[in-house]
C-alpha positions as CSV (number, residue, x, y, z in Angstrom):
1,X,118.4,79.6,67.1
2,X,115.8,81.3,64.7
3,X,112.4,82.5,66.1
4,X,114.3,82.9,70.0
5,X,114.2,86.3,71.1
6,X,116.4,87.4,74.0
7,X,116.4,90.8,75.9
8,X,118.9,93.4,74.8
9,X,120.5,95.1,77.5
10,X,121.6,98.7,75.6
11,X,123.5,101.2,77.2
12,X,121.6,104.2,78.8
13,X,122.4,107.3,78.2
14,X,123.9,108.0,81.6
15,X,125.9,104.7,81.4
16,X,127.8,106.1,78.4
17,X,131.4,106.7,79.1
18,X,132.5,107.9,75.4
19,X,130.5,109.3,73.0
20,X,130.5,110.2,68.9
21,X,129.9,113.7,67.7
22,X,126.8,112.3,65.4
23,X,125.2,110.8,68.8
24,X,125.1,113.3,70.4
25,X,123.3,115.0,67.4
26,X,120.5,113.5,68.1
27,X,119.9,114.0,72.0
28,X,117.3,116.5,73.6
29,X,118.7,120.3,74.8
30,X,119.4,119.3,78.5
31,X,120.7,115.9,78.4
32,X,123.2,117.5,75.2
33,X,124.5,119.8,77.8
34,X,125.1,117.6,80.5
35,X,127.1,115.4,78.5
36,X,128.5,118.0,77.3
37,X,129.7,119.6,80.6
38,X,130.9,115.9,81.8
39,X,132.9,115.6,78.4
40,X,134.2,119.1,78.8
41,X,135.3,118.6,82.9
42,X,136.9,115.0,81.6
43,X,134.9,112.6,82.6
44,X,133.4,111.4,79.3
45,X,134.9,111.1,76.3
46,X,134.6,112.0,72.7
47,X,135.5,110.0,69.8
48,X,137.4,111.9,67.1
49,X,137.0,110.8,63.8
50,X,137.6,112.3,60.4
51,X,135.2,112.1,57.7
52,X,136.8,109.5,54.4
53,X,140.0,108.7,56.1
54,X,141.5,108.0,59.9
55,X,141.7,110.8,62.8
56,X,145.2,111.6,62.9
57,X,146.4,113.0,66.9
């Protein structure tokens, strides 16, 4: 209904199994490299995407 306000359970950072390039963008220097490092040793993942059309693999 209108006027209820429920709590929003976002993701944390360190929940975050895939990520998007522009995301990660925004994040401070240490937390960019260990993402990074996890995405790099395959743990995470990174979404691929191409910019005005879809990500061919």
């Amino acid at each position: 209904m209108f006027g209820v306000r429920h709590s929003l359970d976002y993701t944390c950072a360190s929940d975050k199994r895939i990520w998007h390039p522009l995301s990660l963008q925004s994040m401070p220097s240490r937390e960019f490299v260990a993402v990074v490092n996890k995405i790099l040793s395959g743990k995470y993942g990174l979404l691929t995407y191409a910019r005005g059309h879809l990500a061919q693999n």
